[in-house]
Structure formats: C-alpha cells, structure tokens
N, C-alpha and C positions, 0 to 999 in steps of 0.2 A: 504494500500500500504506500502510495507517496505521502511524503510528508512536508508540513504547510513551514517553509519558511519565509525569512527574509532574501528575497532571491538580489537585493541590493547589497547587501553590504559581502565583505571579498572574506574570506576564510583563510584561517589558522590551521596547516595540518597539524596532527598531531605528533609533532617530531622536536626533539631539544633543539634550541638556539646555537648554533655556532659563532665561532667567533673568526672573522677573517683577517688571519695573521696563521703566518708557516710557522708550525711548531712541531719540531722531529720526535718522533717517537724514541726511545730506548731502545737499542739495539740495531741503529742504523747508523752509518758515514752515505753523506749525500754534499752534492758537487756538481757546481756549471760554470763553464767558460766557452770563451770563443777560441772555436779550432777552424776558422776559414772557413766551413761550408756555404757562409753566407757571403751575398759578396757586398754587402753593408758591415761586414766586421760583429754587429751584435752574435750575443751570445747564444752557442747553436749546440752545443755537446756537453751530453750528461750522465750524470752516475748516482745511483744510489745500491748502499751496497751492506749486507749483515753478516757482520765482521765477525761475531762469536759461532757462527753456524749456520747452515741452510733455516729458511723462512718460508713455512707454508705461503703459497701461492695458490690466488686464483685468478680469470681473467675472463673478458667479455670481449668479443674480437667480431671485426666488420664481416656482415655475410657477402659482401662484394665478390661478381667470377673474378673479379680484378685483383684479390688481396695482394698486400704488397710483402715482398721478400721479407722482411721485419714479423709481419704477421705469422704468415709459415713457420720461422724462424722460432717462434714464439711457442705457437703452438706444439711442433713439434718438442722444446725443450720442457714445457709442461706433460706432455707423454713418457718423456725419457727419462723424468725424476721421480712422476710422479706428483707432481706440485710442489719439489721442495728445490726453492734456488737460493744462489747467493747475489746475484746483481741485475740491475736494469739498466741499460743506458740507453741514451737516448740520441737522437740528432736530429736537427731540423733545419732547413734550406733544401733539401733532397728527399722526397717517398721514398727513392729506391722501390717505385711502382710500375710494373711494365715493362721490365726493363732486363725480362729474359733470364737464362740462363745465367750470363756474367753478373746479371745483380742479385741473384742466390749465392752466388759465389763470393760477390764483395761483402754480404752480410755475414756470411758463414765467416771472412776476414775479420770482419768486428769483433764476431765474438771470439775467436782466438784472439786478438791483442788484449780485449779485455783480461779474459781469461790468465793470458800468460800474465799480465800486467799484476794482476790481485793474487794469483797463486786459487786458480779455484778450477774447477772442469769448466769444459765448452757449454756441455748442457745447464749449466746453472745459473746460464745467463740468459737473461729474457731482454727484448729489443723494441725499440720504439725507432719511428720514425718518421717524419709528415715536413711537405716540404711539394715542392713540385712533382711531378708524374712524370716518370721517363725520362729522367736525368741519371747519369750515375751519380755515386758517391765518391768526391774526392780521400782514395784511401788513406794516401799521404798525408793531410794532413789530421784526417780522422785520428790516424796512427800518433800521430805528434801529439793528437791534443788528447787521449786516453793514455799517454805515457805522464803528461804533466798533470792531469787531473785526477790519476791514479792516487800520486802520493799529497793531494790538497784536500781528499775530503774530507767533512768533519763533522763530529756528532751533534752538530749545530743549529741552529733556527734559522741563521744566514745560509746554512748549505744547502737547506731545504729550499728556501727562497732562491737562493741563483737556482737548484733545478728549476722550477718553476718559472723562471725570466729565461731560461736555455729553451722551455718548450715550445716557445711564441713562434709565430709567424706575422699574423696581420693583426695579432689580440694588438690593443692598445694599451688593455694593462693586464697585468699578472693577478691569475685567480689561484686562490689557499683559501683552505676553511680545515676550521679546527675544533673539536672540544673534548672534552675529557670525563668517564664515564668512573661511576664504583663501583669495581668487580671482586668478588672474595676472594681470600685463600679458601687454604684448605680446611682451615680452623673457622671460619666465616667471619674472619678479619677482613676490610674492605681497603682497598687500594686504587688510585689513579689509576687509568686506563688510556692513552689518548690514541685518537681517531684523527690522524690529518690525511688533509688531498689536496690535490692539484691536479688543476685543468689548463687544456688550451683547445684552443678554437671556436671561430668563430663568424668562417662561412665555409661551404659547402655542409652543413648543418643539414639535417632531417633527418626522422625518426628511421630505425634501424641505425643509428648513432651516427656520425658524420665524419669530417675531418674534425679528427678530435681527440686526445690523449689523455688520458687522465690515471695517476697514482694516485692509491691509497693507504695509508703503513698504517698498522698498530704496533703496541709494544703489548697486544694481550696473546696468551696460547693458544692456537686452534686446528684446527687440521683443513690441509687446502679441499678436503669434502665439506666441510662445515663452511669453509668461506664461499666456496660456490654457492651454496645452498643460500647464504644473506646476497652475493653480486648480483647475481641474477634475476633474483626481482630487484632487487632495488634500482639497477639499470630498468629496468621494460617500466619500474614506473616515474623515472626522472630522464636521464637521458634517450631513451626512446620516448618522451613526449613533449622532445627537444627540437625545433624546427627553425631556421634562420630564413634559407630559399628554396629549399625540395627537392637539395642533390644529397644523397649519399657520395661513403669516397673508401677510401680504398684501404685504408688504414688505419682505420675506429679502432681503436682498443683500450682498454681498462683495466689495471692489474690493481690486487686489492694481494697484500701483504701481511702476512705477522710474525715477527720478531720471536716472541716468547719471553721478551725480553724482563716485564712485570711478572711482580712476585703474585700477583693472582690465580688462582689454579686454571688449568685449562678449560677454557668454555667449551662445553658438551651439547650437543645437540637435543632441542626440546625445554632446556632449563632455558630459567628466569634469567640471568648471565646472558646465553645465545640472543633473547630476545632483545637484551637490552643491546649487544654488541649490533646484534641488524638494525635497530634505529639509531645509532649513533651511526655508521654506515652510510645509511638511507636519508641521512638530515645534512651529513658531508656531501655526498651525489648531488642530492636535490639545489643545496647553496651552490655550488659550482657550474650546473645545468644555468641558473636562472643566472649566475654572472655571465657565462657564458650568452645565452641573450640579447642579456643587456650591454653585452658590446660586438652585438654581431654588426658584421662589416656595414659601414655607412648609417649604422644603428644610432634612432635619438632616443629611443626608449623601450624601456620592457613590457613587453606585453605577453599579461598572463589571463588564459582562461582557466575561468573552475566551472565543474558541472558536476550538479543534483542531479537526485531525484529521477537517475538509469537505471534502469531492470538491474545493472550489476555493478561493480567496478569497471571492468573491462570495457561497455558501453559507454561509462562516462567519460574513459579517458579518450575512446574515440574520436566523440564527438569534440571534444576540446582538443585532442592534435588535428579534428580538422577545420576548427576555426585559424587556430593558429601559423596552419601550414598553408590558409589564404592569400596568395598574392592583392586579391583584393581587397579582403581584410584586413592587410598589412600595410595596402598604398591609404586605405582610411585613414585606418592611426598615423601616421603618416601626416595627414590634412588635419587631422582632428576633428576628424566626419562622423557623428554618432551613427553611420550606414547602417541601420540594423538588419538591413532587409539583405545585405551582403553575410551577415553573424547567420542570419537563418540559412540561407540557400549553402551553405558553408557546410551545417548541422546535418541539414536534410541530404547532404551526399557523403556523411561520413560510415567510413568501415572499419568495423574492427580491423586488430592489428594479426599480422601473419601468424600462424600458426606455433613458431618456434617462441615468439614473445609470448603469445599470450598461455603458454606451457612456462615459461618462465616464471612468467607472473602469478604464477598458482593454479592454473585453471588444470586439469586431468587431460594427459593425452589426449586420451577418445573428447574430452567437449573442446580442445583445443585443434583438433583437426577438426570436429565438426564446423566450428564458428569462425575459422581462421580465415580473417578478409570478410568477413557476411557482412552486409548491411548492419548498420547500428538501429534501432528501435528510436523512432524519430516519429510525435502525433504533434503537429501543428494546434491541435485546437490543446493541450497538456502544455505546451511550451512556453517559458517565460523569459525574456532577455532583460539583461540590466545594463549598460555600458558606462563605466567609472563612476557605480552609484545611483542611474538615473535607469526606472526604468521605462522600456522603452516599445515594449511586445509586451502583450498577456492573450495566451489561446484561450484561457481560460473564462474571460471578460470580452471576448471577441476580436482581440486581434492588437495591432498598434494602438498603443498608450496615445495621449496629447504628454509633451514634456516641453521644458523649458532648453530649446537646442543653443541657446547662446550659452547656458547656464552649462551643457552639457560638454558642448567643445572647451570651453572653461578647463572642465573639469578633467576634460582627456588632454591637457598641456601641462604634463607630470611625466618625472624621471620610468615610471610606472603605469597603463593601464590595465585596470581586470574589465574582462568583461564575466558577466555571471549569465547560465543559463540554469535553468530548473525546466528537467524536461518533465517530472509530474508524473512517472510510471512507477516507479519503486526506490529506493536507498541506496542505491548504487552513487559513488563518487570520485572525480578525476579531475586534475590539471594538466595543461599542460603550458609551454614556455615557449616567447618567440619574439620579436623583435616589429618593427615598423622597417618596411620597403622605399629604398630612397635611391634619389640621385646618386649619391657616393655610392651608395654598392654599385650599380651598373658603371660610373667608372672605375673602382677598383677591378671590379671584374673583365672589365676590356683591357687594362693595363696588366695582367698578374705576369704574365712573361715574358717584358716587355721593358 
C-alpha cells in the first residue's frame, strides 16, 4: 500500500555522515606523484600498498567488450590469490584501452616493476588505470616513477590524499570521504574502525559505472567473500545510479580493501559488526558518487532525484537513474526550467536495471533474470512530482499543480537540485545522482584529444 507523504521536501538516507578529508587506515603506505604520463606534468602514478601482509580484497569492474588491460589485469590477480593482495597502483593520462596485445603486455610490465620494487608476487598486485583509449603506456617513465615512489610512501593522511590528486583526469577537485565506525574485540571491547575512499571521474559517467576509479581501505578484518558480499550492493545502489552523459567506459573499477590492521575481531558474516561495516561502506560510495556529480564535466550543479512510493527498491531506483540520465532533464537544470513535463516523460520510459545489478542489489537470481531491463511500474494518475520543493504534478488531484514558476526557478539556482517523485504504488525507495548538461561539457568533449 502507498504511503501518504510529503513528496516536497528531499530525504535523508539512512546512512552515517562522512567526513571529506583523506584519512588512511592502519595498515596501509599510500603515495602519488608525477611520473610523465601526463603531458601537463600533474600528478599521474600511484600506490597504495599493506606492508605487514596480504589485504583481503574485493572489486567491482566495468562490464565493457572493451575492458581495458588494467581491468583483466585485475581480475585475473583476484582469481590467482584469491582476494588476498599487497598493492594497487594506479596511472592516469593513459587506459591502456584497446590497445591489443602489447598493452596486456605493458600492464603485465607494471606489475613486475611494482612487484620487484616492494618485494611482493606479480599477483598481488591489482591495477588501475583511466586516461585516454588507445594510447600506450609510457613504460619508461612508468618504470622511473614506481622506483621513486616505491620508497616515498607513507602511513599518512597526505599519502592518501596525493593518491587521490594522482587519480584525476578532468575532476577539478579531489574527492575522499571518510569516517570511523565501533567494532568489538573479542572480549566486546569497542574500537575505531575507519572507512576511507576515493574517487575520480567525472565524465563518460553512467550507470553500469563509468570512467571512474575508486579505492576503498579499512583497517577492520574480513575476508575478500564478506567484502564482496557489502561492494556489491553498495555499488548497484550508489555508483550504478550515477549518470553525468550516458556513456559507459572501459575501465570502471572499485577495489574495497582491508588491512586487519584494528585490534577488533574479524567481522563475520550476518553479525551486527558486518552490518555496520556495509553502511559505513555504503555512506563512503554514496559521498563520493554524488561529488563525483557534482563536478561532472562543465557541471554547475548537482542534481539528485529521490523516489517513493515503487512496488520495490529496484523500481524506484529506476525511475530516478532515468530522470537523471535525461539529457533533457539535465539541459532544464541547466536553464533553471521547472520542465516537469520533461521529469515525467523521463519516469514513464524508465527500466529496470540489467540483470547482473539488480542480482547485486539483493534481488534472487530467478527474479533478477526475470525483471532484468523490464519496464518500471509507472500510473500517471499515482504520480507526484516536486522540483526543489515546489510541487509541480499531482495524478492524484488531476494532473499539473498551479505553482509559483518564478518562485521555482529561484529555487533551482542552488549548488544542488532534488527533484522528488512519489509514484503512489507501494514503499519501495531510490536515488539517484547527476549533474546539469552545459556548454562546457560539449566543449571539453570536442577538445579531449586534442
């Protein structure tokens, strides 16, 4: 049965507060510098690395036919340990996308210098990369700059943060989010836990994750089955409801890490501990998602939908990635055009999400192949719109509201707008995250290799 809200005012998930500032976990050295990949000199090459022992690992990797060498790379070395590695590095000015055979080959070079550099196996090293398609990787100086940043990194809060400035491309600022959870011993003494990430990107953006990189470390114990088991929805319901322009890319990935490094005992699957560990998780993603946004390419503002009142979760996140993933929903905000009639016809062609998400997300096999891509539950005369407070539709009441449209555009000239829908069928609930459509993006996007 639906239930009767205020379909104006914008919603609180229920997740802890983060704090944005790079704060390293225990049991990490992490490090960025410029190694030439760029031919702007900023900082392109990175490492983070757990010095006392292999770090349960898990990761969420682009479904692109196109994945890039880095990706492979990746994956394969999570098969080969089993989830347990010692390093990440990273590089950007180059995917190493596309780029054949020789760029399987320069990647496999990476992680031998790494490798040889730290004293640890090939396989325990996991690879990030994002940067142009079909370029190689300059190995030389790759080689130079994993020799000197081998012996710079450090258990630091600044080390964290240059990774995080090394992963940029076109971000204009560096996204961290951080906070710190109480997880027991064994005796049921409680102890600091912290939870930080970082992201980059911030176009070729859309759901099934985009051009986009993101770490995550803890300093809690788990096993890389249990951290799967938290990445995995918590991506399908933050960055897979993450949209900037409608392109996926080639080398989406998200490693989520832990140390062991806290004296807390190991989080076990189904405890109080697990729960908390996946919302702390899930509150780092989702902060990162919506920076990410809000500086998507030629981006003046964030723009978030939330949606009621869906037969399920699933359908409401639908329908709010496919508001947000409107080019013309996005040139609105954009104008500061309360266009509702654009939010609706948006609504009414959304789908659920593919099959492998929405298995992510919790849903069963069998109902996630059943629903996978279906049309979303979308009754026009049920539907409520609200846009930055004002609302603006009622199906309920017969259709378009009268509002105050000067009062309205007003009120959409904010670093932020939500728009709200209440579709009226049942308790189902979902956001998602996207940006306003401008001039600057279409020219950064004519210019990008150039």
């Amino acid at each position: 049965m639906a239930v009767e809200i205020d379909v104006r005012a914008a919603l609180a998930p229920d997740l802890p507060a983060v704090d944005r500032r790079a704060r390293i976990p225990a049991g990490f050295l992490a490090g960025g510098r410029a190694a030439g990949i760029k031919a702007s000199g900023r900082p392109d090459l990175a490492l983070v690395v757990a010095p006392g022992g292999p770090a349960a690992a898990a990761a969420v990797f682009t479904p692109n036919a196109f994945a890039a060498a880095p990706v492979r790379r990746s994956r394969a070395a999570l098969t080969a340990t089993g989830g347990w590695v010692r390093a990440i590095v990273s590089s950007s000015g180059c995917a190493n996308a596309a780029t054949g055979a020789a760029g399987d080959a320069d990647q496999a070079r990476v992680g031998e210098l790494v490798a040889g550099a730290l004293g640890i196996g090939e396989a325990e090293v996991l690879h990030l990369s994002t940067g142009v398609i079909g370029t190689r990787l300059p190995l030389d100086r790759v080689a130079a700059g994993i020799d000197a940043l081998a012996s710079a990194i450090t258990a630091t809060d600044e080390g964290l943060e240059a990774v995080a400035v090394a992963l940029r491309t076109t971000d204009s600022v560096t996204k961290v989010a951080t906070l710190t959870i109480a997880l027991p011993d064994a005796n049921g003494n409680l102890h600091d836990v912290r939870v930080s990430g970082t992201a980059k990107g911030v176009g070729m953006i859309h759901p099934r994750m985009a051009t986009m990189l993101s770490v995550i470390l803890t300093d809690a114990a788990a096993s890389p089955e249990l951290l799967g088991s938290i990445l995995r929805p918590a991506a399908a319901r933050t960055w897979d409801q993450l949209s900037v322009d409608g392109d996926t890319s080639t080398n989406d990935t998200v490693f989520l890490l832990a140390s062991g490094a806290s004296p807390a005992a190991p989080v076990v699957a189904g405890s109080p501990a697990a729960a908390a560990l996946a919302r702390a998780v899930e509150a780092v993603a989702r902060d990162l998602a919506r920076q990410q946004a809000a500086d998507g390419e030629g981006a003046t503002c964030l723009l978030t939908c939330q949606v009621t009142g869906a037969l399920d979760d699933a359908e409401a996140r639908a329908v709010a990635r496919a508001v947000v993933s409107s080019s013309l929903v996005k040139a609105a905000a954009h104008g500061k055009d309360p266009n509702w009639g654009r939010i609706a016809g948006a609504a009414g062609n959304a789908h659920l999400a593919e099959t492998a998400v929405l298995a992510a997300a919790g849903l069963t096999p069998e109902a996630a192949y059943r629903r996978g891509s279906a049309p979303a539950s979308v009754d026009p005369d049920r539907l409520r719109i609200a846009i930055a407070g004002h609302l603006v539709f009622d199906g309920t009441a017969g259709g378009p509201k009268p509002f105050d449209r000067a009062a309205a555009r007003a009120a959409m000239d904010a670093p932020e707008i939500v728009i709200r829908l209440d579709l009226g069928l049942g308790t189902g609930w979902g956001e998602a995250f996207g940006c306003d459509l401008t001039e600057a993006y279409v020219r950064e996007n004519s210019e990008y290799t150039t």
